[in-house]
C-alpha positions in Angstrom: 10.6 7.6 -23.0 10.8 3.6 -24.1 7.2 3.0 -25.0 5.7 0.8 -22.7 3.1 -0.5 -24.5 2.2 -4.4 -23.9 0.9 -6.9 -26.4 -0.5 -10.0 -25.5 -2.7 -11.9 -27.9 -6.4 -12.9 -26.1 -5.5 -16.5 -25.7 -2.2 -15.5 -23.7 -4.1 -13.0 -21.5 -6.7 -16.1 -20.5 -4.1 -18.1 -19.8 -2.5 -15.3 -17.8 -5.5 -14.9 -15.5 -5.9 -18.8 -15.0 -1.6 -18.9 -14.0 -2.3 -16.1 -11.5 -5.7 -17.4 -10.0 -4.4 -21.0 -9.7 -0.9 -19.3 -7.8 -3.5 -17.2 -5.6 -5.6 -20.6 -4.7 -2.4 -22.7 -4.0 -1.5 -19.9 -1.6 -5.0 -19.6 -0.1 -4.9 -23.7 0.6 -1.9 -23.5 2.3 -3.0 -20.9 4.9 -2.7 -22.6 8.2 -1.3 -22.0 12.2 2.2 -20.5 10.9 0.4 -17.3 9.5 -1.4 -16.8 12.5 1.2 -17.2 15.1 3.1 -15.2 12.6 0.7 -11.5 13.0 0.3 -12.6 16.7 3.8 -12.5 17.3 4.4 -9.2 15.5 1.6 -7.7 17.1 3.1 -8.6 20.8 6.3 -7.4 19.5 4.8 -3.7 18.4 3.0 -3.5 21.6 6.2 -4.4 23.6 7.9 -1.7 21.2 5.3 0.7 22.4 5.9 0.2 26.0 9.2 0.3 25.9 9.3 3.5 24.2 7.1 5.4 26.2 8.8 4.1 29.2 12.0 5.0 28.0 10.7 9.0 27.1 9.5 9.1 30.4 13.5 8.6 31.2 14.2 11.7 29.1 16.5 13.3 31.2 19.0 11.0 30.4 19.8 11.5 26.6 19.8 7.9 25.1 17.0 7.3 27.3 15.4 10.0 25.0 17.1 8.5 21.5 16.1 4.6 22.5 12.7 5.6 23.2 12.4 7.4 20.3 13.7 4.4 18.3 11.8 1.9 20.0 8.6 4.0 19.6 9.3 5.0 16.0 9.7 1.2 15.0 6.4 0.8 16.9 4.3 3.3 14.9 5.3 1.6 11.6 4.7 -2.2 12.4 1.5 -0.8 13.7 0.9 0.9 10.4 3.0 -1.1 7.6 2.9 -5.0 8.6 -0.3 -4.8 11.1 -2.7 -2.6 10.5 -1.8 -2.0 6.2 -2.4 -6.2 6.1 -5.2 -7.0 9.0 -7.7 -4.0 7.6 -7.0 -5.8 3.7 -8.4 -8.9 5.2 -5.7 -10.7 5.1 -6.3 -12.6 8.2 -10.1 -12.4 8.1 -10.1 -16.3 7.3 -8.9 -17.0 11.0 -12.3 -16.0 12.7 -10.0 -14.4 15.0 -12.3 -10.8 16.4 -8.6 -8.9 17.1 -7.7 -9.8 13.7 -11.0 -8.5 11.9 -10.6 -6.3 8.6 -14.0 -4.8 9.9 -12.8 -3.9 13.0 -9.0 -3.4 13.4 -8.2 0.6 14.1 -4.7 1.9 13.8 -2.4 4.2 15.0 -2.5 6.4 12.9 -4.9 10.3 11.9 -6.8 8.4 9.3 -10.2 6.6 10.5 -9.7 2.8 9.9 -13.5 2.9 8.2 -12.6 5.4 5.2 -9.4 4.3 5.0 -11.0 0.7 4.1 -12.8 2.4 1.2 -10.5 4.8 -0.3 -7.8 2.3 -0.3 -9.1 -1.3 -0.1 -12.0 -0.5 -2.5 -11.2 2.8 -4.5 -7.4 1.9 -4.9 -7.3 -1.3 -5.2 -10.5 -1.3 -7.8 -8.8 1.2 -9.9 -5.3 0.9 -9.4 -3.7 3.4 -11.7 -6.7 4.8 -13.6 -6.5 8.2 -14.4 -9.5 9.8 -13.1 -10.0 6.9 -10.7 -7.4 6.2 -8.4 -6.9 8.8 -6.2 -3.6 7.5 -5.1 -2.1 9.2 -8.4 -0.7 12.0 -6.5 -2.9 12.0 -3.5 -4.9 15.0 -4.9 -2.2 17.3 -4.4 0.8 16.5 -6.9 1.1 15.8 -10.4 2.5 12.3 -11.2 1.7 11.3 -14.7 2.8 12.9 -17.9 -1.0 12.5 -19.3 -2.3 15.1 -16.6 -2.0 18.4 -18.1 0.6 20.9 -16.7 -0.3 24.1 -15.1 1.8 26.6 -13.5 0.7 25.4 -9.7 2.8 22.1 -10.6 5.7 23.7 -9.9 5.2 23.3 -6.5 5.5 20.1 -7.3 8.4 19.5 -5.1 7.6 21.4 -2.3 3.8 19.8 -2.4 5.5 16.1 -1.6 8.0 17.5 1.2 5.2 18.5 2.9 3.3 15.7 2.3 5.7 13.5 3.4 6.1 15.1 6.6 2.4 15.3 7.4 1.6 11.7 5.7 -0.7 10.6 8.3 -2.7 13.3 7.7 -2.6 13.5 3.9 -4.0 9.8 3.8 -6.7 11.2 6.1 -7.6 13.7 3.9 -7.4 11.1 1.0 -11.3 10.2 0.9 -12.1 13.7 1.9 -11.2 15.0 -1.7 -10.2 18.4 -0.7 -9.6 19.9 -3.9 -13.2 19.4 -4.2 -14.2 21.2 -1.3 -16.2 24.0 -2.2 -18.2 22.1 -4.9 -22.0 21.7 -4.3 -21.8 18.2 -5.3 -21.5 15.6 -2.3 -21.3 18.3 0.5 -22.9 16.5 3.2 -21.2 13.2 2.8 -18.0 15.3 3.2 -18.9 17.0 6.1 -19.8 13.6 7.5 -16.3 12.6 6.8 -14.4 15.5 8.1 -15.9 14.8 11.2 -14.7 11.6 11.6 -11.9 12.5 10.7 -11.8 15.6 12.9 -13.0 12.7 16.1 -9.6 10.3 15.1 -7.1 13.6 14.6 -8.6 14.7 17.8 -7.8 11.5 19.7 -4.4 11.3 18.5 -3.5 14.6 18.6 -4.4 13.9 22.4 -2.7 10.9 23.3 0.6 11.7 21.8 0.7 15.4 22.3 -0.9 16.3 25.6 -1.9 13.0 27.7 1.5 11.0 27.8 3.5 14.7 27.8 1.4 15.6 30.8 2.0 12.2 32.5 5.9 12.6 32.3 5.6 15.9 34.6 8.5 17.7 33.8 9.4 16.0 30.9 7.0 17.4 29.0 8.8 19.1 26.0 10.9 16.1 26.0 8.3 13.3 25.6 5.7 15.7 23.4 9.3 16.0 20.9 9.9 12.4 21.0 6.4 11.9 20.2 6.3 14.2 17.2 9.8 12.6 15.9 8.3 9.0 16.2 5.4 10.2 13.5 7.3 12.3 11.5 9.7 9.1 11.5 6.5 6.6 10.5 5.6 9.3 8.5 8.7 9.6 6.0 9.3 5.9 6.5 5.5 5.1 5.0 5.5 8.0 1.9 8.7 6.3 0.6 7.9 3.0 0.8 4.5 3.7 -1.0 5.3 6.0 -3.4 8.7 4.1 -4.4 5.7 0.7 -4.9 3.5 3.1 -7.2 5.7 6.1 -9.3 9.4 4.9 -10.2 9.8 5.7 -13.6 8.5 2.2 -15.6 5.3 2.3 -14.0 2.0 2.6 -16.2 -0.9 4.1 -16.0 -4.0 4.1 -17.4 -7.2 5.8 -19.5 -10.0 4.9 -18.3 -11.1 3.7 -21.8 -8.2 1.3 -22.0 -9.9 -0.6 -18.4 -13.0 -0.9 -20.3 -14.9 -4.6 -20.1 -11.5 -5.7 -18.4 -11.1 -9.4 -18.4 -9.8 -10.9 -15.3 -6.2 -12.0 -17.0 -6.0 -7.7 -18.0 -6.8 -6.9 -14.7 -3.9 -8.8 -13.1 -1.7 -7.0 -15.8 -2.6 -3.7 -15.2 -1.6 -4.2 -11.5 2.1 -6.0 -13.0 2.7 -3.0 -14.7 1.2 -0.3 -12.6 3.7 -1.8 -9.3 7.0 -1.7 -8.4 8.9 -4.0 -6.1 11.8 -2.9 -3.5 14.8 -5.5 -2.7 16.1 -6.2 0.6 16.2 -8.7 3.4 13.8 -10.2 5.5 13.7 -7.3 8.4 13.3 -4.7 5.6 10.2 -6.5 4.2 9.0 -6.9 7.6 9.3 -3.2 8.4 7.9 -2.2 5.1 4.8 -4.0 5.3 6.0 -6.3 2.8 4.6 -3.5 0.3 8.4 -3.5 -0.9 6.6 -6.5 -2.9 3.6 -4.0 -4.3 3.6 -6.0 -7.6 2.7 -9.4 -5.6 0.2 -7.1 -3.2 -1.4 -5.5 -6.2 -2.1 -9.1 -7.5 -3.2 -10.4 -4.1 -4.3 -8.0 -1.6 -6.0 -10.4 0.6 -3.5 -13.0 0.7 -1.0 -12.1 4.4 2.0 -10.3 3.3 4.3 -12.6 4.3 3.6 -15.0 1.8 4.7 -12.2 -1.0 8.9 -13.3 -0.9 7.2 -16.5 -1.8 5.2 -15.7 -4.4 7.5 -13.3 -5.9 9.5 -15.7 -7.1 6.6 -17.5 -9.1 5.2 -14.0 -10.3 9.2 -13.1 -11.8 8.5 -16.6 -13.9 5.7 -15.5 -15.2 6.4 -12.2 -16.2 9.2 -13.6 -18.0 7.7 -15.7 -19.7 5.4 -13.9 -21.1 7.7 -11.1 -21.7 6.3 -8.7 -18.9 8.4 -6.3 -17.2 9.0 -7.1 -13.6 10.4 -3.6 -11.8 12.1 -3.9 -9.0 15.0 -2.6 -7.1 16.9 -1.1 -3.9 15.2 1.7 -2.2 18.3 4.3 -3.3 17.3 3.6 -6.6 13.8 3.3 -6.7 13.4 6.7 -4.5 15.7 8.2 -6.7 13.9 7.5 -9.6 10.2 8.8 -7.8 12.0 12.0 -6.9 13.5 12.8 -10.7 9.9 11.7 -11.7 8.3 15.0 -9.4 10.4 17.2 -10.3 10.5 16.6 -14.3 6.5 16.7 -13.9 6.7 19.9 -12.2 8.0 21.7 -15.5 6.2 21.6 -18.6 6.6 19.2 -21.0 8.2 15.7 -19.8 6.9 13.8 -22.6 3.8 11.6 -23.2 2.9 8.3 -22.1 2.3 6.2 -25.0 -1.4 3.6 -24.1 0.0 0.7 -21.6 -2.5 -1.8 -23.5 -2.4 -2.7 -26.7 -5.7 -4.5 -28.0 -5.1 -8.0 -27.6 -3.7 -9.8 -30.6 -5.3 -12.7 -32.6 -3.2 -15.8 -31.8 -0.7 -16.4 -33.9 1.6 -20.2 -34.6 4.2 -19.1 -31.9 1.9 -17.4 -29.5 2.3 -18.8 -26.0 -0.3 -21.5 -25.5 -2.5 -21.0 -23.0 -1.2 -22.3 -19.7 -3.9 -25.5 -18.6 -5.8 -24.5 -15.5 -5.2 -27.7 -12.9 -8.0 -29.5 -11.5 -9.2 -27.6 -8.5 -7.8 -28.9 -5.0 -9.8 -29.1 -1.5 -9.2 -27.1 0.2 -6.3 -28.3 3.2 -7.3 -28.2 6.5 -6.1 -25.5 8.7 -6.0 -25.7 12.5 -5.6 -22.0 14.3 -6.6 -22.3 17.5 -10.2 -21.3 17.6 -10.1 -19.5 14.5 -12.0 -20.4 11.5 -10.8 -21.8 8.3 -12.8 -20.3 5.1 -10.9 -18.6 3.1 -11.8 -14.7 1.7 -13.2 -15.2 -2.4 -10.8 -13.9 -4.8 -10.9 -10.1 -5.1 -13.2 -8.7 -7.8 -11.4 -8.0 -11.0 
């Protein structure tokens, strides 16, 4: 494996983190009625999606009745997951003072509750993104996906472990603050048990609504609409593990010791989340239906910034990465996918090399080291007119 160590000299990592927070404050300035009628109109679309769907399962005796509704109910599930809820619940619209647009409030469509979700992804995932003993998103607790974790003879399940976890997706995020390789520990016992009942309370209510209550309302459609049901998830479901994982394990990726993370300035911070990303090409509908986290690189910088300012960022971020001779990885799903699945099943076997550390301790500046970009003279803010909604933008996110 190339080694993929990085070495930037202090000065150019300072002048990293002052590039990336002035890009991040430009974007924030601009944020205006265009975003907001933006989510609006993608959430009217998803409901009309929704709708539609149901209605058309409802037709299922008539069998591209049956194949619309699943369609229409499948592209549903993932706007409501991906673009929607993903985006709204990272406060990403949170500056509009809009309630139905509230990171503290939104709930999804989706097994996992909207309250841990905010914690094992917005805070745990997003703190420690690719830490080794930190970011549970390295294999979601149930696979091996890093050379540096020790193999043992379970991993060669390895395979098997992310087919099923792909299918059951919804559910495996669910489980994701539950830690259930822990359970059985002493430690933290009744926080858990507090959790698996509200996750028990969410399963519950979707297991209901898409399996027994609109079933039951088609009358003899029953086994029709409870199978287009269970296609539409198990389509959201595929649809969401490839997007993610191909945005967090192609081969190229980095992660990291915990030691390496260790008084972290802010310009190491935004590398770590450069080179622990990876982006997914395509056009504008494909971004859309991806959640725009075919652009994880730009997301990893900015979480809290709406997704569908990422195309436009991108393009500044490649720049920058160039110049400073950082590896930009990105590519078409085919690819990318391809590369996560040979990555799961070489870690399954023993062996598959070592990871030599991502960081390199930071130079001292030498005659042709990049000087450090000058950070410009700080803007008001522009005025924003949406609606009612407010205009104070979220604080940069915590290094």
């Amino acid at each position: 494996m190339d080694d993929p160590r990085v070495t930037l000299t202090a000065e150019q990592l300072d002048a990293l983190g002052q590039e990336l927070d002035a890009l991040r404050e430009r974007m924030m300035d601009d944020l205006g009625e265009a975003d907001v009628t933006y989510i609006r109109n993608l959430i009217k679309t998803q409901r009309a999606l929704e709708i539609s769907g149901r209605g058309l399962l409802f037709a299922s005796f008539l069998p591209p009745a049956w194949v619309a509704g699943v369609a229409a109910l499948s592209l549903s599930k993932i706007l409501d997951n991906m673009e929607i809820g993903h985006n709204v619940m990272h406060g990403q619209y949170d500056w509009t003072g809009d309630p139905t647009l509230s990171s503290g409030t939104f709930e999804w469509d989706t097994a996992c509750p909207a309250d841990q979700w905010r914690h094992s992804h917005n805070y745990i995932h997003h703190t420690y993104t690719n830490i080794l003993g930190k970011d549970r998103d390295i294999g979601y607790g149930v696979l091996r996906m890093s050379d540096q974790e020790p193999w043992r003879p379970r991993w060669l399940g390895n395979p098997l472990y992310a087919l099923a976890l792909a299918v059951f997706f919804q559910y495996g995020v669910a489980l994701h603050d539950l830690e259930v390789e822990n359970i059985g520990k002493r430690e933290a016992e009744r926080p858990r048990r507090e959790l698996a009942r509200g996750i028990w309370k969410k399963v519950r209510s979707q297991t209901l609504k898409d399996y027994v209550l609109f079933p039951l309302l088609s009358g003899p459609q029953f086994p029709l609409v409870l199978a287009g049901n269970a296609t539409a998830n198990l389509t959201r479901n595929l649809w969401s593990f490839a997007i993610i994982f191909c945005g967090h394990f192609p081969e190229g990726t980095v992660e990291f010791e915990e030691s390496e993370t260790a008084e972290e300035t802010r310009g190491q911070w935004y590398l770590r989340q450069m080179m622990g990303s990876a982006n997914l090409t395509g056009g504008p509908l494909f971004h859309i239906l991806s959640g725009n986290l075919s652009h994880q690189i730009e997301h990893h910088l900015f979480p809290d910034i709406p997704a569908r300012r990422y195309a436009e960022i991108a393009k500044e971020v490649k720049v920058i990465c160039e110049r400073y001779g950082l590896p930009y990885n990105s590519g078409p799903l085919h690819r990318q996918l391809g590369s996560v699945v040979r990555k799961i099943v070489r870690l399954s076997l023993p062996g598959g090399g070592t990871q030599a550390p991502a960081l390199a301790p930071p130079e001292r500046p030498s005659e042709d080291a990049a000087k450090p970009a000058r950070k410009p003279a700080r803007r008001q803010p522009a005025r924003r007119k949406a609606g009612s909604a407010g205009t104070r933008a979220p604080a940069a996110v915590a290094g």
